[in-house]
mmJSON file of the N, C-alpha and C atoms, coordinates in Angstrom:
{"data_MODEL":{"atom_site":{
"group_PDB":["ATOM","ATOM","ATOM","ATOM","ATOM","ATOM","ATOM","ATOM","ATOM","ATOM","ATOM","ATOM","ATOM","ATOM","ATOM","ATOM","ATOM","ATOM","ATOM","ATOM","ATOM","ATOM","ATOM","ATOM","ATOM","ATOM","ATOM","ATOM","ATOM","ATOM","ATOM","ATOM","ATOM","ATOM","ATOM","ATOM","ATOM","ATOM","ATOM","ATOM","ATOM","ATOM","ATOM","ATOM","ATOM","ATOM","ATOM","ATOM","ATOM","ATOM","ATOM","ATOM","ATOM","ATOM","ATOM","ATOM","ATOM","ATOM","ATOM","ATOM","ATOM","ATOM","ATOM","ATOM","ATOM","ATOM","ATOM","ATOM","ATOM","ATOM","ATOM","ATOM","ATOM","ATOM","ATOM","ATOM","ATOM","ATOM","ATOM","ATOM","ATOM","ATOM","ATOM","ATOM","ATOM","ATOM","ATOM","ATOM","ATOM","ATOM","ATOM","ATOM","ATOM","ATOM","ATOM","ATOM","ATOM","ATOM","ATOM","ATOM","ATOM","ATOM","ATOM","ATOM","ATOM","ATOM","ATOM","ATOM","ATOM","ATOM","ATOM","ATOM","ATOM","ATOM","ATOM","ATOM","ATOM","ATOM","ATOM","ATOM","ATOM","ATOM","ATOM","ATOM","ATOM","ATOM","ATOM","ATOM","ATOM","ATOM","ATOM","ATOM","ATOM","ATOM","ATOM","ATOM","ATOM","ATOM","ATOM","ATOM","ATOM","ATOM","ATOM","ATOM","ATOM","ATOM","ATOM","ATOM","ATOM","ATOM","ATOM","ATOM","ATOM","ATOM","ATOM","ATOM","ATOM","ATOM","ATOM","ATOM","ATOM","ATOM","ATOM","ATOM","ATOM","ATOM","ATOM","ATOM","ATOM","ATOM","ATOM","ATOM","ATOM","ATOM","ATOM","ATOM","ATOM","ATOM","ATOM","ATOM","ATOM","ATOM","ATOM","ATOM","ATOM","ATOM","ATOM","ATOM","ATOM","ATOM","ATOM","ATOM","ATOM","ATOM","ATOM","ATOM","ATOM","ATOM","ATOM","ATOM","ATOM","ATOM","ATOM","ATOM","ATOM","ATOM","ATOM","ATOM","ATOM","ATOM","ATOM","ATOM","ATOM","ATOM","ATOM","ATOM","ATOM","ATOM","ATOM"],
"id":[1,2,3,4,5,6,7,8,9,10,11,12,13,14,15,16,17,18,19,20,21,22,23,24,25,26,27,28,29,30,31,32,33,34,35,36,37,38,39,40,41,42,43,44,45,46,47,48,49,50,51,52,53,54,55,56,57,58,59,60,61,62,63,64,65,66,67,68,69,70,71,72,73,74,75,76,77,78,79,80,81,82,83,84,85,86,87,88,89,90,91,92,93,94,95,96,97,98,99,100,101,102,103,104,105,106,107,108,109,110,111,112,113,114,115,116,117,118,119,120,121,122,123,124,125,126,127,128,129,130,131,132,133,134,135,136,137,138,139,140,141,142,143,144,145,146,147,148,149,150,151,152,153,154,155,156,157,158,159,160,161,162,163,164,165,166,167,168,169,170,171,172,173,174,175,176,177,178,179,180,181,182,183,184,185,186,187,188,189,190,191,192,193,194,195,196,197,198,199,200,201,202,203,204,205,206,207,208,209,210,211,212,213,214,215,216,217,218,219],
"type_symbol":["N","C","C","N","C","C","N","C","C","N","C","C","N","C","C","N","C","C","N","C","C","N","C","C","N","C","C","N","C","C","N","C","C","N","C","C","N","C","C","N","C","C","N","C","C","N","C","C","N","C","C","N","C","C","N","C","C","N","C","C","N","C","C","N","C","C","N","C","C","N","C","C","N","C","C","N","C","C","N","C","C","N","C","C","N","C","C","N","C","C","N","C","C","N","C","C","N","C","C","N","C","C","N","C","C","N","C","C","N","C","C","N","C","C","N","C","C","N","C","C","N","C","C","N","C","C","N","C","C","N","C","C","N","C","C","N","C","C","N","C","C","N","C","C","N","C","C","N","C","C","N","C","C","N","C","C","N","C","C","N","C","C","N","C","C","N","C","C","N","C","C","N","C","C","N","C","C","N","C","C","N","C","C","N","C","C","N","C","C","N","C","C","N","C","C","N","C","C","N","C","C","N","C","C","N","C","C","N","C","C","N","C","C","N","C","C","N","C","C"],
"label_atom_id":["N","CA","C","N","CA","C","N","CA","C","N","CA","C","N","CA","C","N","CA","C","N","CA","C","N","CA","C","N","CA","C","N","CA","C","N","CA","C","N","CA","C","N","CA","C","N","CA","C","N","CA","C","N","CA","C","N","CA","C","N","CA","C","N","CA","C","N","CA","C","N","CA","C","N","CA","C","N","CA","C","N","CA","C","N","CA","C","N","CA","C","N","CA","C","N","CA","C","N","CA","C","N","CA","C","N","CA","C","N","CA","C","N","CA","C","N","CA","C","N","CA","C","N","CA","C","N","CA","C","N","CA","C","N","CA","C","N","CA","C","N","CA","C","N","CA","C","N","CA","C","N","CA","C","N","CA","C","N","CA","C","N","CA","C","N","CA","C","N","CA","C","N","CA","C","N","CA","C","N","CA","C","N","CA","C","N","CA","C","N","CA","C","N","CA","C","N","CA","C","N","CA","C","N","CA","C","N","CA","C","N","CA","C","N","CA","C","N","CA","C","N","CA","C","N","CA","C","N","CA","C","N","CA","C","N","CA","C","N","CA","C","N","CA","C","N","CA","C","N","CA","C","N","CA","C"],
"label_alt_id":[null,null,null,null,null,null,null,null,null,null,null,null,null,null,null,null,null,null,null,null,null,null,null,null,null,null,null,null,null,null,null,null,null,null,null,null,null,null,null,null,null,null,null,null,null,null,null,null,null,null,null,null,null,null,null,null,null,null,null,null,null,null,null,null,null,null,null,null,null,null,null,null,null,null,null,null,null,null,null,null,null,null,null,null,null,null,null,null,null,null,null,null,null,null,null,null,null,null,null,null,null,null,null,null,null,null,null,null,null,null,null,null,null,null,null,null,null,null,null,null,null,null,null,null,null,null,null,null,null,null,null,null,null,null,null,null,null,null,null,null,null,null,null,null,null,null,null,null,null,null,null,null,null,null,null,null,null,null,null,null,null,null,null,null,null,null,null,null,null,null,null,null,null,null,null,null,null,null,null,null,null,null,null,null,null,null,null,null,null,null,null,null,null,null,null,null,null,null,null,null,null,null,null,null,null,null,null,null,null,null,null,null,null,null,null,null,null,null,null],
"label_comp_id":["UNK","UNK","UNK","UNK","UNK","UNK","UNK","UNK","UNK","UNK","UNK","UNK","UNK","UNK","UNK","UNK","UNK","UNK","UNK","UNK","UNK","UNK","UNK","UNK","UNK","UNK","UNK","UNK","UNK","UNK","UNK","UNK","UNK","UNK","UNK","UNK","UNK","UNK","UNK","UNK","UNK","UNK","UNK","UNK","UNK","UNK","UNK","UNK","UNK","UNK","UNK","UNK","UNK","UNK","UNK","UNK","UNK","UNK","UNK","UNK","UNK","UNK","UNK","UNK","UNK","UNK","UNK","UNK","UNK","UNK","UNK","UNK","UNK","UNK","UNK","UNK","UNK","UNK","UNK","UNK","UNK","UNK","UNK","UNK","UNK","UNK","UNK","UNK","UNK","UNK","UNK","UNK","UNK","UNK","UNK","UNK","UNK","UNK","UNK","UNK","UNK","UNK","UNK","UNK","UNK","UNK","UNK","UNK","UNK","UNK","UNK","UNK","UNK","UNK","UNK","UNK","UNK","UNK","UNK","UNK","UNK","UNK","UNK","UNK","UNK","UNK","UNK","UNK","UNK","UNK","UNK","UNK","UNK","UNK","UNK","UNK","UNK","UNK","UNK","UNK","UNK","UNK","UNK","UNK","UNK","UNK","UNK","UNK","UNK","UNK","UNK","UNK","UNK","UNK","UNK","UNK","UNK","UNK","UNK","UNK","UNK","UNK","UNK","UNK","UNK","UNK","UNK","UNK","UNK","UNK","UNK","UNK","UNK","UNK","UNK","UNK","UNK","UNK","UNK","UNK","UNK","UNK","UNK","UNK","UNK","UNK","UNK","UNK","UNK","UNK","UNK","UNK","UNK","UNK","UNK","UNK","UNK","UNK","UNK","UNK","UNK","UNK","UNK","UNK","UNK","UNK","UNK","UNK","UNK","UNK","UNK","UNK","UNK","UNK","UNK","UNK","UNK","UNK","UNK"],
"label_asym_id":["A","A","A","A","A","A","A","A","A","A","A","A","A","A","A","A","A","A","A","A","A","A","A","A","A","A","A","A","A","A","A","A","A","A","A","A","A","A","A","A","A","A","A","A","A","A","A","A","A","A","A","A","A","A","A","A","A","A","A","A","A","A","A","A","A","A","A","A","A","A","A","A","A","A","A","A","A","A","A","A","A","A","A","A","A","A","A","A","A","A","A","A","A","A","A","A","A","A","A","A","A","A","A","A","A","A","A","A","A","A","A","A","A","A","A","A","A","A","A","A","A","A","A","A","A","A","A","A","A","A","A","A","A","A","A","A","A","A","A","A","A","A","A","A","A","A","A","A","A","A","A","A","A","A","A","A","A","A","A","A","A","A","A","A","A","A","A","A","A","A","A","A","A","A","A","A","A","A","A","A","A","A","A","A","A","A","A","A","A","A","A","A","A","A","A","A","A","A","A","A","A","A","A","A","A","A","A","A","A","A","A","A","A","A","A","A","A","A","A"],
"label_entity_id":["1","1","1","1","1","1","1","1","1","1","1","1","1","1","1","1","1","1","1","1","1","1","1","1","1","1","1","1","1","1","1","1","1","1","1","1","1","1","1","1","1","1","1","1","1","1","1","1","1","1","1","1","1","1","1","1","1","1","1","1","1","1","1","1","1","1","1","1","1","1","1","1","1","1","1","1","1","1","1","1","1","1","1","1","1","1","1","1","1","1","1","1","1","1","1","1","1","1","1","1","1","1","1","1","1","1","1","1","1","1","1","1","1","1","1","1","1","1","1","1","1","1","1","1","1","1","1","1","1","1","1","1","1","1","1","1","1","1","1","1","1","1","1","1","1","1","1","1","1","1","1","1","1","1","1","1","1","1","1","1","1","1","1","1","1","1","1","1","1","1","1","1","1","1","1","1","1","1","1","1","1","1","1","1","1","1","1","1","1","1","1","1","1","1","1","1","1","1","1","1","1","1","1","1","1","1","1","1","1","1","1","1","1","1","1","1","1","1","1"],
"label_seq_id":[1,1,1,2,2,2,3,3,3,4,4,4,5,5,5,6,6,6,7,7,7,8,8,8,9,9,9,10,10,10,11,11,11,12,12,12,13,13,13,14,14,14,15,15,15,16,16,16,17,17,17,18,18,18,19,19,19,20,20,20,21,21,21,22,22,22,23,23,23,24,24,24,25,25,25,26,26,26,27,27,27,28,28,28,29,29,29,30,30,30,31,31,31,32,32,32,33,33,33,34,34,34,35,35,35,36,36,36,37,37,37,38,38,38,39,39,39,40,40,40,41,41,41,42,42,42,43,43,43,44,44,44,45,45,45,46,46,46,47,47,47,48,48,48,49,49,49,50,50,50,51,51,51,52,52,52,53,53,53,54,54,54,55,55,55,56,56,56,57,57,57,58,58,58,59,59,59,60,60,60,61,61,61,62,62,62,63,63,63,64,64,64,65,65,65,66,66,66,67,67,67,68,68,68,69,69,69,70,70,70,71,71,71,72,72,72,73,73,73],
"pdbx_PDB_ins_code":[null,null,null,null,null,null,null,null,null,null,null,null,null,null,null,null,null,null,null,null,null,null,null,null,null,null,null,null,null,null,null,null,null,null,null,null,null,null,null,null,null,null,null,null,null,null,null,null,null,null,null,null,null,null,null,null,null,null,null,null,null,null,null,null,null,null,null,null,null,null,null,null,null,null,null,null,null,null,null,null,null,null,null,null,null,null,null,null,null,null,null,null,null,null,null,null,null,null,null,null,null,null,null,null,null,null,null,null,null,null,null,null,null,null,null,null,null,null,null,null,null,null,null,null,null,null,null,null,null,null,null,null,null,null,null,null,null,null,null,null,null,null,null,null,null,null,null,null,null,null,null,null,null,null,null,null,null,null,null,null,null,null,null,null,null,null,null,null,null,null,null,null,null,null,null,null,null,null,null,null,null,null,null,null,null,null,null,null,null,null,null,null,null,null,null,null,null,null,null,null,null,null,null,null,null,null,null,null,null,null,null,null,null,null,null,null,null,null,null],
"Cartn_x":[62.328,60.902,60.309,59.194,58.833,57.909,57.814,56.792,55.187,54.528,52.833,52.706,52.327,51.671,50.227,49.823,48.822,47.345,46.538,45.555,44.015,43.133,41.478,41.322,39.84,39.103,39.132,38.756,38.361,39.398,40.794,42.105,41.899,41.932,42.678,41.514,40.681,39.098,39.83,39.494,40.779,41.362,42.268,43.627,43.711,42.525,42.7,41.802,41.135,39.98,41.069,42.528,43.315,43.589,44.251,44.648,43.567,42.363,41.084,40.218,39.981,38.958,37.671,36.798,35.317,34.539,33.846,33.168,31.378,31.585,30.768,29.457,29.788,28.554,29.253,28.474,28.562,27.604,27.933,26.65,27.79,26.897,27.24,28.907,29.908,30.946,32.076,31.779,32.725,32.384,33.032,33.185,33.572,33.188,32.911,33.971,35.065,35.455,36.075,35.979,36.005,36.789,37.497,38.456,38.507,37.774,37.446,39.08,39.88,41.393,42.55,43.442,42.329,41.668,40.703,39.583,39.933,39.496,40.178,38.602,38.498,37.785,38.334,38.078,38.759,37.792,37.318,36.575,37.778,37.457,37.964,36.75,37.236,36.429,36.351,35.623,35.532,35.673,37.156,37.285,37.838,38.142,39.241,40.626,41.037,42.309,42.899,43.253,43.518,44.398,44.436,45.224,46.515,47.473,48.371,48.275,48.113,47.815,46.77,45.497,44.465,45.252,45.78,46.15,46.909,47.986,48.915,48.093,47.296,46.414,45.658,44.783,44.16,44.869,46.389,47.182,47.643,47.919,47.989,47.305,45.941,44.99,44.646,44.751,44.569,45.867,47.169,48.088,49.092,48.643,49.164,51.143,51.57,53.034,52.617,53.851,53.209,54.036,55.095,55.583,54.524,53.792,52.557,51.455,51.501,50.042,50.82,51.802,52.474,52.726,52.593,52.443,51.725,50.423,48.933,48.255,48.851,48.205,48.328],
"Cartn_y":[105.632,105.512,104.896,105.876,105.07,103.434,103.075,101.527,102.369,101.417,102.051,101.514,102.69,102.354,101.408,100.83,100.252,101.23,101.238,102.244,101.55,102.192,101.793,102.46,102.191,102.772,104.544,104.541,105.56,106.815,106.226,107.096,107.68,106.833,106.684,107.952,107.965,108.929,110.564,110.201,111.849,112.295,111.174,112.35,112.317,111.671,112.382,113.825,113.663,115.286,116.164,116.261,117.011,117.452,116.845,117.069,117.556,117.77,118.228,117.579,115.779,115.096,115.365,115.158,115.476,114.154,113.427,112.282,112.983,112.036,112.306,110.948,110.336,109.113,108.055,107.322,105.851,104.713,103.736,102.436,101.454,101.232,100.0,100.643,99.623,99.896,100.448,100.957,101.797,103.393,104.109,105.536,105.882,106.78,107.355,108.705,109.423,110.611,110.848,112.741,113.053,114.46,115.065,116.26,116.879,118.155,118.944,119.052,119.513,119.525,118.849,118.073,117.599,117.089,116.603,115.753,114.24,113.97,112.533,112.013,110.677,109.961,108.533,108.205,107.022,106.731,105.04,104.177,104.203,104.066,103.865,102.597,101.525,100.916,100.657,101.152,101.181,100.295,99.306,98.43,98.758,97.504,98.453,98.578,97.402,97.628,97.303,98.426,98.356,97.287,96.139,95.209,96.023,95.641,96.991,97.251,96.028,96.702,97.223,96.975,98.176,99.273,99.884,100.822,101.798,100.935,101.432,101.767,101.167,101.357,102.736,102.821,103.991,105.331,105.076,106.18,106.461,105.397,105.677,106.579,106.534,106.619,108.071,108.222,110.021,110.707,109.911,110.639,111.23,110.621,110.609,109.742,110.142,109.41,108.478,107.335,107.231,107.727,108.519,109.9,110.908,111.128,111.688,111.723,110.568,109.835,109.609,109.302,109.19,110.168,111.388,112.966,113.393,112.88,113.379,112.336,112.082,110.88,111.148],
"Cartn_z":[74.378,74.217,75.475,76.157,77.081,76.833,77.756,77.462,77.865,77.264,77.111,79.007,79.687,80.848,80.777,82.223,81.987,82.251,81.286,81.628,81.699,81.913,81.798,80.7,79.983,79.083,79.634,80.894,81.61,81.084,81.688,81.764,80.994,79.58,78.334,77.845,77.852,77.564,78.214,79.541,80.144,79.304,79.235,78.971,77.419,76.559,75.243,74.99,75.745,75.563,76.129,77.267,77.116,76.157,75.088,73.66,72.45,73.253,72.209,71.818,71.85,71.648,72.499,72.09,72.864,72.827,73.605,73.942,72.698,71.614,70.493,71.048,71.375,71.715,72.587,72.753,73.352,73.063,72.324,72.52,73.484,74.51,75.081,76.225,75.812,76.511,75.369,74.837,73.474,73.399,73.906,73.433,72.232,71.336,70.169,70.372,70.287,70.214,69.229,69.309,67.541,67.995,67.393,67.054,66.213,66.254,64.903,64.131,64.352,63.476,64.476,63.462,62.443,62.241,61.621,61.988,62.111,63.361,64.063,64.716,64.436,65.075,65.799,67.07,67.735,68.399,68.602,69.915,70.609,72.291,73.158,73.823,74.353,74.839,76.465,77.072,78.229,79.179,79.376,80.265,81.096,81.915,83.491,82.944,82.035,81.741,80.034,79.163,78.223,77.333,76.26,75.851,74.993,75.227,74.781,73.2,72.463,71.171,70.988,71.376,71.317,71.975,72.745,73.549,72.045,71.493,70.734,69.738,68.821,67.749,67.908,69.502,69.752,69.682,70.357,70.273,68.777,67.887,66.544,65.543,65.828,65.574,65.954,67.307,67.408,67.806,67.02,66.965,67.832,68.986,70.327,70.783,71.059,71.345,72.524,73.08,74.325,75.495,74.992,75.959,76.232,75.218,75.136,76.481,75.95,77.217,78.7,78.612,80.304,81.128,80.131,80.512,80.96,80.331,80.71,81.713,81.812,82.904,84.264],
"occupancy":[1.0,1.0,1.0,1.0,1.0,1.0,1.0,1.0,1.0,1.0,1.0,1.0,1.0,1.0,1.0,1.0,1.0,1.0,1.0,1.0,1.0,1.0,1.0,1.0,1.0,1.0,1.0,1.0,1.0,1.0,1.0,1.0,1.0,1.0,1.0,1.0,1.0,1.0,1.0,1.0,1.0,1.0,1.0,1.0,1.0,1.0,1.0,1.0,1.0,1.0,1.0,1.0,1.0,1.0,1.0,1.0,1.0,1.0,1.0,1.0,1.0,1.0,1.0,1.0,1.0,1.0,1.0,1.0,1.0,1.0,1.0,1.0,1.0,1.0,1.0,1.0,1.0,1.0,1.0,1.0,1.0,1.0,1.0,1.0,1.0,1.0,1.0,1.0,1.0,1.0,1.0,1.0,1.0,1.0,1.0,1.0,1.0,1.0,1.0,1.0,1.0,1.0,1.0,1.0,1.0,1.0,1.0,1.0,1.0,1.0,1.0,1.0,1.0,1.0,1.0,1.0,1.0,1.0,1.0,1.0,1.0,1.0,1.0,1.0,1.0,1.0,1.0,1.0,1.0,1.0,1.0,1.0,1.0,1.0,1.0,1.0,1.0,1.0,1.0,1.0,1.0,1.0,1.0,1.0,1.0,1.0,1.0,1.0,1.0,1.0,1.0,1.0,1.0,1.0,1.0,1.0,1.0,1.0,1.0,1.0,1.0,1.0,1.0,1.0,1.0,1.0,1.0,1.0,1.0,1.0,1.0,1.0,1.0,1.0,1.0,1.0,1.0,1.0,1.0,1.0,1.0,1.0,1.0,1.0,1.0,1.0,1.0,1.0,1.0,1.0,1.0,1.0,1.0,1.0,1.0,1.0,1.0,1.0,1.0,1.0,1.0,1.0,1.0,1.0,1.0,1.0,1.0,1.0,1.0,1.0,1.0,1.0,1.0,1.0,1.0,1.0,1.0,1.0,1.0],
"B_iso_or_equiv":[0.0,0.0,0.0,0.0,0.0,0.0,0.0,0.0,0.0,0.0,0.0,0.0,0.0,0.0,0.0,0.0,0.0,0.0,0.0,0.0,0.0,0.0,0.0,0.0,0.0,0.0,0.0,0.0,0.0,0.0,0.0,0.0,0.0,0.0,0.0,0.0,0.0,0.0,0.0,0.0,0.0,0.0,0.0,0.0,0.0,0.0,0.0,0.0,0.0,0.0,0.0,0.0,0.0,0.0,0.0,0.0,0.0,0.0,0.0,0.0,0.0,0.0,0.0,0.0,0.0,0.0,0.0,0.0,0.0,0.0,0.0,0.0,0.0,0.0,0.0,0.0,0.0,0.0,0.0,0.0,0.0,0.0,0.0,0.0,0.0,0.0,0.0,0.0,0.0,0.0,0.0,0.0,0.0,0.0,0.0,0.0,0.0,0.0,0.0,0.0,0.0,0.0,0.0,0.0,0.0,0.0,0.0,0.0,0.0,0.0,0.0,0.0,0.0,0.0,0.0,0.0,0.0,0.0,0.0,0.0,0.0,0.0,0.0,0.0,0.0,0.0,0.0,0.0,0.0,0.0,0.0,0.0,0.0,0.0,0.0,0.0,0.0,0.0,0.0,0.0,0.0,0.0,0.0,0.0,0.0,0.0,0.0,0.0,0.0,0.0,0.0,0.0,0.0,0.0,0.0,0.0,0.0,0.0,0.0,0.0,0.0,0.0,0.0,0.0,0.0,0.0,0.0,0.0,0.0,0.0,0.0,0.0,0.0,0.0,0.0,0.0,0.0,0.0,0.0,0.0,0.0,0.0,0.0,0.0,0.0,0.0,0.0,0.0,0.0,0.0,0.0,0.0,0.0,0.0,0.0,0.0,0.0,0.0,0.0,0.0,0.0,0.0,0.0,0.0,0.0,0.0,0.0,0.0,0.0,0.0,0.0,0.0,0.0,0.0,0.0,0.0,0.0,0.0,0.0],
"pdbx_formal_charge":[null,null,null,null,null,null,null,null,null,null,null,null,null,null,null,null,null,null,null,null,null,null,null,null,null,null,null,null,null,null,null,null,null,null,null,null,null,null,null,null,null,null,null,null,null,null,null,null,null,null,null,null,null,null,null,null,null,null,null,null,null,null,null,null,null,null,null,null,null,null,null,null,null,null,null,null,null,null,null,null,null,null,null,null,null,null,null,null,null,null,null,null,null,null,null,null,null,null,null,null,null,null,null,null,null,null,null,null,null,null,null,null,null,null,null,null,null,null,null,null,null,null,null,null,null,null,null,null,null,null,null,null,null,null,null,null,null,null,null,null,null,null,null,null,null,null,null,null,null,null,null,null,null,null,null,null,null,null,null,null,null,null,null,null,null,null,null,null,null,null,null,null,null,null,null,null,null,null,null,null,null,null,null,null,null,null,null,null,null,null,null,null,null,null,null,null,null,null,null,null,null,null,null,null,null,null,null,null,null,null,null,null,null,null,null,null,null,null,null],
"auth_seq_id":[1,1,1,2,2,2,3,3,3,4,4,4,5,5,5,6,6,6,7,7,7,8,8,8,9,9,9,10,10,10,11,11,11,12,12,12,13,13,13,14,14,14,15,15,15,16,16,16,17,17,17,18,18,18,19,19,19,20,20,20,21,21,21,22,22,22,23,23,23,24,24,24,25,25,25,26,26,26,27,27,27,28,28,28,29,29,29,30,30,30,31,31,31,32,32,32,33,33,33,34,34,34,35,35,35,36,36,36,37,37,37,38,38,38,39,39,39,40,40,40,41,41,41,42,42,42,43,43,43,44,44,44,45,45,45,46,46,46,47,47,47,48,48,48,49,49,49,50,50,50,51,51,51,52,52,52,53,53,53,54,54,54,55,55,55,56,56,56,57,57,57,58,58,58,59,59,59,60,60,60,61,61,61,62,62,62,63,63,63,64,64,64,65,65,65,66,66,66,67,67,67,68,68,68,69,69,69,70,70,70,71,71,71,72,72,72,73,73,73],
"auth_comp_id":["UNK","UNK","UNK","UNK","UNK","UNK","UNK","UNK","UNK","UNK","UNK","UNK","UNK","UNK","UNK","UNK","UNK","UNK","UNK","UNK","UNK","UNK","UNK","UNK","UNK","UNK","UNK","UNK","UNK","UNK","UNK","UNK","UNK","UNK","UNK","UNK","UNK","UNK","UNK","UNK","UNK","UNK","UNK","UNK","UNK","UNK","UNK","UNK","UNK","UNK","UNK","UNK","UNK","UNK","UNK","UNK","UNK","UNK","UNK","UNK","UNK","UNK","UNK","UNK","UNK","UNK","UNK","UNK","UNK","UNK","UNK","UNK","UNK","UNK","UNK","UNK","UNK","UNK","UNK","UNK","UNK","UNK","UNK","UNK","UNK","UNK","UNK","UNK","UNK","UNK","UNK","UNK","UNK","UNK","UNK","UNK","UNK","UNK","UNK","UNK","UNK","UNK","UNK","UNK","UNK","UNK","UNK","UNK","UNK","UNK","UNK","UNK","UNK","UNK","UNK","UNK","UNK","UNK","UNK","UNK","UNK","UNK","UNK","UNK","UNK","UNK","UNK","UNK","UNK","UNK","UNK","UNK","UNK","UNK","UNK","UNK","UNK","UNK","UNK","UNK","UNK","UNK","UNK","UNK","UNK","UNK","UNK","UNK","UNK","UNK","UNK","UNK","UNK","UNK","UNK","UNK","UNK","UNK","UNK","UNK","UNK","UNK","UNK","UNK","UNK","UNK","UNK","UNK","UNK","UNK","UNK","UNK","UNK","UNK","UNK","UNK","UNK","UNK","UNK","UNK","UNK","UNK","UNK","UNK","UNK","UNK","UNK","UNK","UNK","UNK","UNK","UNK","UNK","UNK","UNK","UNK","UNK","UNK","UNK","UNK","UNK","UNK","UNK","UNK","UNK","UNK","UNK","UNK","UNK","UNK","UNK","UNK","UNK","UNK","UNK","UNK","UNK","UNK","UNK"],
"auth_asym_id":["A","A","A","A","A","A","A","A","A","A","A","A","A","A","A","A","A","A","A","A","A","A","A","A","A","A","A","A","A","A","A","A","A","A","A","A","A","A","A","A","A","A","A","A","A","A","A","A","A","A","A","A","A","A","A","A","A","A","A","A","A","A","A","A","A","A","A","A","A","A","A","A","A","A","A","A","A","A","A","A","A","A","A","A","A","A","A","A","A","A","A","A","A","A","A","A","A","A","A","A","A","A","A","A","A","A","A","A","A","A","A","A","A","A","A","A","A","A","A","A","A","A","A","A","A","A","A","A","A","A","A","A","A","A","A","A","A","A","A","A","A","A","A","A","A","A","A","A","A","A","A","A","A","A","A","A","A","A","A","A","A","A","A","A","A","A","A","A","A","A","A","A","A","A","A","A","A","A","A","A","A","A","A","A","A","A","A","A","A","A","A","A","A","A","A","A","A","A","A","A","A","A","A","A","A","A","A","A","A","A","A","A","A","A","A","A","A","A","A"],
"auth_atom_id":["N","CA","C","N","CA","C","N","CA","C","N","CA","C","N","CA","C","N","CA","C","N","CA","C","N","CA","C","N","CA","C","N","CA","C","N","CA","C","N","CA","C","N","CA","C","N","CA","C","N","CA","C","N","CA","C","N","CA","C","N","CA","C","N","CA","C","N","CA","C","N","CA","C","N","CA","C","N","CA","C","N","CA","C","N","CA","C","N","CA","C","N","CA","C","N","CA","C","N","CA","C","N","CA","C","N","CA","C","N","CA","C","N","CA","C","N","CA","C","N","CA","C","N","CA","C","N","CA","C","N","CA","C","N","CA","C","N","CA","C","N","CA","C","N","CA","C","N","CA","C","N","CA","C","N","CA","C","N","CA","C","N","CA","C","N","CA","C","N","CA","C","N","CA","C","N","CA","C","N","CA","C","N","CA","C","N","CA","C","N","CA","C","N","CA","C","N","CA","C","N","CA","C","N","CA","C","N","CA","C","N","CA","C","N","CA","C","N","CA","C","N","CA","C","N","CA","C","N","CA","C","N","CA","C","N","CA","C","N","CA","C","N","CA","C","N","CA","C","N","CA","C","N","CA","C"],
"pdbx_PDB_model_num":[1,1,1,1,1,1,1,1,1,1,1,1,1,1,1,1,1,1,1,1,1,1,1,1,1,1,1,1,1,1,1,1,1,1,1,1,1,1,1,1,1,1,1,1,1,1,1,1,1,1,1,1,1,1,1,1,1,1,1,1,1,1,1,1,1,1,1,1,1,1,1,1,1,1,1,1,1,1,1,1,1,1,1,1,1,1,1,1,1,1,1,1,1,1,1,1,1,1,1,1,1,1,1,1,1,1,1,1,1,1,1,1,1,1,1,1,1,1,1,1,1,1,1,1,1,1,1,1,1,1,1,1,1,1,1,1,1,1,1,1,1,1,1,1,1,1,1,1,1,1,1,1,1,1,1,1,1,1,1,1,1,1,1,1,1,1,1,1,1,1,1,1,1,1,1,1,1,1,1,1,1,1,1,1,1,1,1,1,1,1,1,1,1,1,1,1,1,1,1,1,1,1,1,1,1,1,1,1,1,1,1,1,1,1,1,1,1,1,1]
}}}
């Protein structure tokens, strides 16, 4: 299993619209994205550098591995 790289809000936004998420809104420093199937909704919060359990939770959340994300990155 790889270890969760260190990412930004920014990255982390990229390389999930790879996988099909679309940027649905924003208030403030929190992105809103949503994935018609299956239907997935996740904040991403827009800092420079992600706390790894938010990181892991987000990837939980839209289902993502973090072999996954070190791919797309």
């Amino acid at each position: 299993m790889t270890r969760l790289p260190v990412v930004s809000g920014r990255d982390l936004i990229r390389a999930l619209r790879k996988v099909g998420f679309e940027l649905d809104r924003q208030k403030g420093s929190h992105a809103i994205l949503f994935r018609a199937e299956p239907p997935t909704t996740v904040t991403v919060p827009d800092h420079r550098e992600l706390d790894r359990g938010t990181l892991r939770a987000i990837l939980r959340q839209a289902g993502v591995t973090p072999d996954e994300l070190a791919g797309m990155l």
